[in-house]
C-alpha positions as CSV (number, residue, x, y, z in Angstrom):
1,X,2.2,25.1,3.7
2,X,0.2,22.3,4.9
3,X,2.7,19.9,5.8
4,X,1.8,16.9,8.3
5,X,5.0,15.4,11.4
6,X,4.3,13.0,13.2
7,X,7.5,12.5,15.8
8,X,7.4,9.2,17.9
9,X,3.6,8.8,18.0
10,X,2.2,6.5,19.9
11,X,-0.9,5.0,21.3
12,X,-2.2,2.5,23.9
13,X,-5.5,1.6,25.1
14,X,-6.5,-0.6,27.9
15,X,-4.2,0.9,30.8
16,X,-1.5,0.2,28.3
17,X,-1.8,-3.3,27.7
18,X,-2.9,-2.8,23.8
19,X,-0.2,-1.1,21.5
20,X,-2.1,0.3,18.5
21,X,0.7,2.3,17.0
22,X,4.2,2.1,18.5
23,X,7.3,5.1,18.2
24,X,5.9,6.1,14.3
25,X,7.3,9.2,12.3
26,X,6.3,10.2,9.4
27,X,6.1,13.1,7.2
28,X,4.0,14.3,4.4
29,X,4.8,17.0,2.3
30,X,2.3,19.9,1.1
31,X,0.4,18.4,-2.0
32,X,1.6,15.3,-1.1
33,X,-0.7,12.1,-1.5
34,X,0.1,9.5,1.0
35,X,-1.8,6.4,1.2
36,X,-1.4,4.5,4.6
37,X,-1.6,0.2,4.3
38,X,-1.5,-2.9,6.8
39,X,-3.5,-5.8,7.6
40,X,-6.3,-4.9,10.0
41,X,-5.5,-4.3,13.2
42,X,-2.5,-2.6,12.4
43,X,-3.5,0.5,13.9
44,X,-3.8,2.9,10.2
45,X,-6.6,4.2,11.5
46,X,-6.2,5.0,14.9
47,X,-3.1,7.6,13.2
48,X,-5.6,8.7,11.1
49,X,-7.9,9.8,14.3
50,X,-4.7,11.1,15.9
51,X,-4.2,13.4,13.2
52,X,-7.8,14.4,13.1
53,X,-8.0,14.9,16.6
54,X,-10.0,12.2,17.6
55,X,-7.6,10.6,19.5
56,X,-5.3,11.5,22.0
57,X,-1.9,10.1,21.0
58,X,-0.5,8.6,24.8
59,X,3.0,10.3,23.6
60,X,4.7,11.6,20.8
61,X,3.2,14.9,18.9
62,X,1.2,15.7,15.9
63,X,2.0,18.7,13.6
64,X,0.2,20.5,10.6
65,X,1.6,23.4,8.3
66,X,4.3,23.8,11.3
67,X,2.1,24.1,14.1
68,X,2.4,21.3,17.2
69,X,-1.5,20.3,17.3
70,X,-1.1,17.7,19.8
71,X,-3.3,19.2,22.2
72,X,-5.8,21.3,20.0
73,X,-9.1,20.3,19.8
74,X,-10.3,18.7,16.6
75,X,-13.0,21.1,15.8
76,X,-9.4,23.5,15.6
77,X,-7.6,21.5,13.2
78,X,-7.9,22.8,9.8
79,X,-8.6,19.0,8.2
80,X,-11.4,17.3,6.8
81,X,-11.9,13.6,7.5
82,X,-14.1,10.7,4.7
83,X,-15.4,8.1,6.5
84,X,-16.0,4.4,5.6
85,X,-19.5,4.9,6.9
86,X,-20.4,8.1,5.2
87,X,-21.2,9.6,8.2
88,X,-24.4,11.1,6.7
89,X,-27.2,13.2,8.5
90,X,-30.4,10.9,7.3
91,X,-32.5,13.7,8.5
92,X,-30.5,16.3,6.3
93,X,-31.0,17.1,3.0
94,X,-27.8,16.8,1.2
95,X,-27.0,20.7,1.0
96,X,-27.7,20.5,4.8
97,X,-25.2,17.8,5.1
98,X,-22.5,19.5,2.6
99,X,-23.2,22.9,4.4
100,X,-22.9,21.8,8.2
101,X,-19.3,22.1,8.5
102,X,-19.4,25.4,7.5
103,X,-21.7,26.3,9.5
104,X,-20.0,24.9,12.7
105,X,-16.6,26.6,11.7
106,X,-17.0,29.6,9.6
107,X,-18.7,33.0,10.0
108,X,-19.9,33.2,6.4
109,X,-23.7,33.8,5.8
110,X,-25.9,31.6,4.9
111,X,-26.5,32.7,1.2
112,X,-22.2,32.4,1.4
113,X,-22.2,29.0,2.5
114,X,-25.1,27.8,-0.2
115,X,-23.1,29.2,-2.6
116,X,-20.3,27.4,-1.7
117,X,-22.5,24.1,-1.4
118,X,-23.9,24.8,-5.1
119,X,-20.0,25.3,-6.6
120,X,-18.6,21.9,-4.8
121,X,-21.9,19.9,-5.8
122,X,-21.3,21.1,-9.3
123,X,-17.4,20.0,-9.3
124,X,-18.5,16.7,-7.7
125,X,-21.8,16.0,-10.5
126,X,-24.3,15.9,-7.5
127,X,-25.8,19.5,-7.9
128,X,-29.4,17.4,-8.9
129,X,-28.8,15.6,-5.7
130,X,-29.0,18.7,-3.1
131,X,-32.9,18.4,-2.3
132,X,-32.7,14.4,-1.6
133,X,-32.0,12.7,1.8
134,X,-28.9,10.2,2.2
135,X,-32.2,7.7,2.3
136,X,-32.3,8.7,-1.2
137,X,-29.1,8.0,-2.6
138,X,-27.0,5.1,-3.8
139,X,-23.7,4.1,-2.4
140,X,-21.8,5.9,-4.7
141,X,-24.2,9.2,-4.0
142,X,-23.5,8.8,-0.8
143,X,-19.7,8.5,-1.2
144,X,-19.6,11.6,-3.4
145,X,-21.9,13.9,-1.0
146,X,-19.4,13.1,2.0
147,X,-15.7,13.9,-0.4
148,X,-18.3,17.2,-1.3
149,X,-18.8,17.9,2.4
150,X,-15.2,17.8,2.9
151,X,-13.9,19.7,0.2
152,X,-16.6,22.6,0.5
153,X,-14.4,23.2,3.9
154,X,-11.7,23.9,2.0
155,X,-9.2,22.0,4.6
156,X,-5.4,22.3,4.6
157,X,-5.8,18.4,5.2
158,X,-7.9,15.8,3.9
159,X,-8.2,12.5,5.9
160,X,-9.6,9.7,4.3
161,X,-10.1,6.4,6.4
162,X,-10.8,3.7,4.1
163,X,-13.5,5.5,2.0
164,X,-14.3,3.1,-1.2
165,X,-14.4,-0.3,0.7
166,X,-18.0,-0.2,1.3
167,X,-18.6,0.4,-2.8
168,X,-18.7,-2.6,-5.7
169,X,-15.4,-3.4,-7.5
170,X,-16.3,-1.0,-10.7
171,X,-17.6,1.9,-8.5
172,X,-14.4,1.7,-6.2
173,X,-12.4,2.3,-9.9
174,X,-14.2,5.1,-10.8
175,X,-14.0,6.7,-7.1
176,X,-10.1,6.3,-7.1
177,X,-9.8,8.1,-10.0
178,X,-12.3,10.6,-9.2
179,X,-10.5,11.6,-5.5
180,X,-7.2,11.4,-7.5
181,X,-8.2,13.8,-9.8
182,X,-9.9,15.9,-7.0
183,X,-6.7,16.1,-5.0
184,X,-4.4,17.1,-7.9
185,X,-7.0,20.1,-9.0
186,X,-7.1,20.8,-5.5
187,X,-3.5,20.7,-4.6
188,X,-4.4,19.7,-0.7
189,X,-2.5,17.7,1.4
190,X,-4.1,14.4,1.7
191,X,-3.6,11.0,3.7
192,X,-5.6,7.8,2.5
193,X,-5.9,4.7,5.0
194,X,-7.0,1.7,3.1
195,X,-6.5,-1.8,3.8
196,X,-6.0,-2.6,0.0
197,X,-2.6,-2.3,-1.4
198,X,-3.8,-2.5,-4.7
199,X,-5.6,1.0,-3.9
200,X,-2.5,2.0,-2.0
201,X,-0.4,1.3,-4.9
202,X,-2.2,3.4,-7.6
203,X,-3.6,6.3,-5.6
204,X,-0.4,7.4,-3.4
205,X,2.4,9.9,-4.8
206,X,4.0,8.0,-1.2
207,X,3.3,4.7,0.9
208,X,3.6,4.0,3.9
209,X,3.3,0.2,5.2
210,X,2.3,-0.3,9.0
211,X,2.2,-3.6,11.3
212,X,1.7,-4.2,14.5
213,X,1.8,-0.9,14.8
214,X,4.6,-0.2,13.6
215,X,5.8,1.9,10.5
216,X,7.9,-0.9,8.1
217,X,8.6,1.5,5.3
218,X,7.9,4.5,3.6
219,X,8.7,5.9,-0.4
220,X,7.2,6.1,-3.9
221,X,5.1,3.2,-4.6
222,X,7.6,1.6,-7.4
223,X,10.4,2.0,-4.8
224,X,8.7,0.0,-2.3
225,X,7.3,-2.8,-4.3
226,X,11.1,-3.3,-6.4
227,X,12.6,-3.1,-3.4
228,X,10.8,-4.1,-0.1
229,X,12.6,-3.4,3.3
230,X,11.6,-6.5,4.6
231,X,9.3,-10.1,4.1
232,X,6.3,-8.6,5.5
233,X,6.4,-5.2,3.3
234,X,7.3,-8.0,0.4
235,X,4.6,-10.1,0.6
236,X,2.1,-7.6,1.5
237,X,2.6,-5.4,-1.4
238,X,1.7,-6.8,-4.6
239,X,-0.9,-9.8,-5.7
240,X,-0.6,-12.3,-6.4
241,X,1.9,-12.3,-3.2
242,X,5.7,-13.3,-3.5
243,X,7.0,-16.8,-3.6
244,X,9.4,-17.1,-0.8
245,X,11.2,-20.2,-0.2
246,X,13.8,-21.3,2.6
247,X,17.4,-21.7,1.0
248,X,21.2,-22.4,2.4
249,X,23.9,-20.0,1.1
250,X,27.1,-21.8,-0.3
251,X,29.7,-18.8,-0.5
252,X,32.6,-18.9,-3.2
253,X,35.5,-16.3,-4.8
254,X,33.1,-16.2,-7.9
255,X,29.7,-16.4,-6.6
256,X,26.9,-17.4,-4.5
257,X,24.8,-20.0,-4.9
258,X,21.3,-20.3,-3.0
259,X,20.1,-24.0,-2.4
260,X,16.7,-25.3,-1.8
261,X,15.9,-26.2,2.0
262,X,12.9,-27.5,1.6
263,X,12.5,-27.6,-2.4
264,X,15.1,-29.4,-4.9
265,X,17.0,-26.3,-6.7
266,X,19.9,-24.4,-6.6
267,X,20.3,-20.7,-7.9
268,X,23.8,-19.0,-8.7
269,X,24.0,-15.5,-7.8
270,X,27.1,-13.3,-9.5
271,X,30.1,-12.1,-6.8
272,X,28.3,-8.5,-6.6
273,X,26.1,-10.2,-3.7
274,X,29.0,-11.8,-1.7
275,X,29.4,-9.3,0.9
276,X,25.9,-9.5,1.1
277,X,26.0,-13.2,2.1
278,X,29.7,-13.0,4.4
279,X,28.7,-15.5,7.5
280,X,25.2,-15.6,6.4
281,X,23.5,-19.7,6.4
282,X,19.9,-19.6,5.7
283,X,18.5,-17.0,4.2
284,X,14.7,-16.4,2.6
285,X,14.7,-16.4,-1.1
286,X,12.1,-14.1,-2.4
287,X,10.5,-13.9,-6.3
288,X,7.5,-12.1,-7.6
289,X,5.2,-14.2,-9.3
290,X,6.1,-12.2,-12.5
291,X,9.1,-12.5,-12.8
292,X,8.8,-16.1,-12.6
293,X,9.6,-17.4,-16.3
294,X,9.0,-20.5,-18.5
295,X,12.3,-21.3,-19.9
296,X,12.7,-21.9,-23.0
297,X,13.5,-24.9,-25.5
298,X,17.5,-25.4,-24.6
299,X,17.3,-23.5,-21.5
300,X,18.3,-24.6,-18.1
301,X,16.0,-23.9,-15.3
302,X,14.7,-24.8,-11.9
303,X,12.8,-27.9,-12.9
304,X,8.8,-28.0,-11.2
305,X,5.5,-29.4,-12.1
306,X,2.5,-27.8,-12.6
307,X,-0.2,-28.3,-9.5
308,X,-3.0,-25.9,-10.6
309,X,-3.2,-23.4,-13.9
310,X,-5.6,-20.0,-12.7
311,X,-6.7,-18.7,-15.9
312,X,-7.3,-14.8,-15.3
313,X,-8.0,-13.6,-19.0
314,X,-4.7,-11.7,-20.3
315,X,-2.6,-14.1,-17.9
316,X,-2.4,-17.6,-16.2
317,X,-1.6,-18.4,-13.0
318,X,0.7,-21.3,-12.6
319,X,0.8,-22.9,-9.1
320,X,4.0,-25.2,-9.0
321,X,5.6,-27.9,-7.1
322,X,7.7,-25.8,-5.0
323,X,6.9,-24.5,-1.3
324,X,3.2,-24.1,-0.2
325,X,2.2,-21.9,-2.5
326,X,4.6,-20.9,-5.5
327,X,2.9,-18.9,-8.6
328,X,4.0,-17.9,-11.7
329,X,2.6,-15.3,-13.6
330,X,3.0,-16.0,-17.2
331,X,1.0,-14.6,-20.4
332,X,-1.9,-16.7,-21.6
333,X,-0.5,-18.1,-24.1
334,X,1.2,-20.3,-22.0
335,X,-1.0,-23.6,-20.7
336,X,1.0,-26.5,-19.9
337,X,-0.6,-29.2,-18.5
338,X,-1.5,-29.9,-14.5
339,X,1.2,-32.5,-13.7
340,X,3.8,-31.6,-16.4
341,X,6.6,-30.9,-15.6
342,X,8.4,-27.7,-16.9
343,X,11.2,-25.5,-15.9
344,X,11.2,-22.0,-15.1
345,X,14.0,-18.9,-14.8
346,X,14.3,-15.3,-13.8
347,X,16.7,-12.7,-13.8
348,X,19.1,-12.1,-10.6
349,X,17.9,-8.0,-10.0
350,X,14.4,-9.9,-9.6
351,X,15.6,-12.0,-6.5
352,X,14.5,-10.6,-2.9
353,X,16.8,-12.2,0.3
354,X,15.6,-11.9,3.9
355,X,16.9,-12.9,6.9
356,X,14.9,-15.7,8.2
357,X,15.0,-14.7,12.1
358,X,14.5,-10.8,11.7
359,X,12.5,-10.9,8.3
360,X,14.9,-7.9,7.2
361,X,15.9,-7.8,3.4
362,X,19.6,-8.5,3.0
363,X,19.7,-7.1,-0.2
364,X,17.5,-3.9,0.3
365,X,19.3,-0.7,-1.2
366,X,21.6,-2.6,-3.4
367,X,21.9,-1.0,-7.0
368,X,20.7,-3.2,-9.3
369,X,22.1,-1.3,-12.0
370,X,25.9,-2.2,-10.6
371,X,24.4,-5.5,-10.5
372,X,23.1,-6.0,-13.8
373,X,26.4,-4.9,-14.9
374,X,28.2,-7.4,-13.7
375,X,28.8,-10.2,-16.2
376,X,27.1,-13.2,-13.8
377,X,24.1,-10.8,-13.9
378,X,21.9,-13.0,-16.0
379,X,23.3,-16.3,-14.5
380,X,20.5,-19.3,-14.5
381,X,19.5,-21.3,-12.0
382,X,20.0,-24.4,-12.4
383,X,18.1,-27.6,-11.1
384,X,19.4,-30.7,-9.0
């Protein structure tokens, strides 16, 4: 079973003065499809090379299908790494590139290994392409010759650092969908580092979120974006990003009510949320763009004025009057005009609270099925 551990991994560089991945664990199960995100810097692929083998991790361990790989030499390591680059031969036909790796770490013949070349250039529609030289080839050519090179090893592992980001918008679609269906024919373990968490989002059967470093959360993609451990996994994961705004927390028998710091509003949360808030002051309110919602005629709301309207095509964009940057999401159909003023809802299971010093979610694991069944559940908020 190709399974990948990583126990307390960590690496440093510069005699220790530059922590690129700090105390992460994390675990993939055989099959599994886990897609690694963060901000540059944040030290996804320098994991990614640990795992490979092309870097030495300065403690912790490394372990595939059971077996502690720590110290084992890459070339040992039953993976197969994508590169953002490509990392063609230009002097290599493409059969010579696909067929390399086989020839480095298998004893099959050479008719053997062509074979095997011919089969995986047929699977990936580049059997036309095996004469040509990568000089040859198109960027998305190129991209398929190097996910055929790997597969033709027939890894327990597939590595994939950021693979699609050198390809156009369109090409980038089609190439998700392709290494998606490739993985789930092939039933491999595979690990995707990508700095786009829209890619992260749709590709992974898991997600992990890195910073600094250091791991902020794993789970199913739905799990992390309804329920973000903290501001940072939040506002990374989803675009547009998530309004947060700074708020005071007046607690009551019946409920709690968030006002605005820095913005004119109140909101009334139901009393399912007051242990939540018990000796808490300030807190950061946090609300997706869509499920920000234009109340209605006789509704009460959190009164703004529309700044800037972003038409998108199925959707507008609202930027309003509250905090530095506050979007609403709302269908087309909806175009008030810059500098009216409007007012806008949204439920209480859509609300996000972080702790303003540590940045950790005050309401992450709360069920928001107990919540919604509490009869404050759809309370408004209401404006001052």
């Amino acid at each position: 079973m190709a399974t990948v551990r990583l126990e307390n991994l960590r690496k440093t560089f510069d005699s220790g003065r530059l922590v690129a991945v700090d105390d992460l664990s994390l675990s993939v199960d055989h099959g599994e499809f886990l897609t690694v995100v963060g901000p540059s810097g944040c030290g996804k692929s320098t994991t990614l090379r640990m795992i490979a083998g092309l870097e030495r991790p300065t403690s912790g361990s490394v372990a595939i299908g059971g077996d502690d790989v720590t110290d084992t030499h890459a070339r040992k390591r039953d993976v197969a790494m994508v590169f953002q680059n490509y990392a063609l031969y230009p002097h290599k036909t493409v059969m010579g590139n696909m067929e390399f790796g086989l020839r480095m770490s298998t004893d099959l013949s050479k008719e053997e290994r062509r074979e095997r070349v011919r089969e995986t250039a047929e699977m990936m529609d580049i059997e036309e392409l095996l004469e040509d030289k990568p000089s040859e080839l198109s960027g998305g050519q190129k991209q398929r010759v190097a996910l055929g090179r790997a597969i033709v090893r027939e890894p327990d592992v597939f590595l994939f650092d950021e693979p699609l980001s050198n390809l156009d918008a369109k090409l980038r679609t089609t190439m998700r969908t392709e290494i998606q269906r490739l993985q789930d024919e092939l039933d491999i373990t595979a690990i995707y580092v990508t700095h786009d968490q829209e890619e992260a989002m749709t590709m992974g059967d898991k997600i992990a979120i890195l910073d600094d470093g250091e791991l902020q959360q794993t789970g199913r993609p739905t799990d992390v974006y309804d329920d973000p451990a903290n501001e940072f996994v939040g506002g990374f994961v989803g675009s547009p990003s998530m309004n947060v705004l700074d708020a005071v927390v007046d607690n009551a028998a019946d409920g709690v009510t968030l006002r605005g710091a820095t913005a004119d509003f109140t909101y009334d949360l139901s009393s399912a949320y007051a242990d939540v808030f018990e000796g808490v002051e300030e807190v950061r309110m946090g609300i997706r763009p869509e499920d920000v919602r234009v109340a209605g005629d006789g509704s009460t709301g959190i009164t703004t004025t529309v700044d800037v309207i972003e038409p998108i095509g199925s959707d507008n964009y609202l930027y309003l009057d509250l905090g530095p940057e506050f979007i609403a999401r709302v269908d087309s159909g909806i175009t008030p005009a810059v500098g009216e003023g409007i007012e806008i809802t949204f439920d209480e299971m859509a609300v996000h609270v972080f702790d303003p010093r540590t940045g950790e979610s005050l309401t992450y694991g709360i069920d928001a099925a107990e919540s919604a069944a509490h009869p404050a559940a759809e309370a408004e908020p209401t404006a001052d």
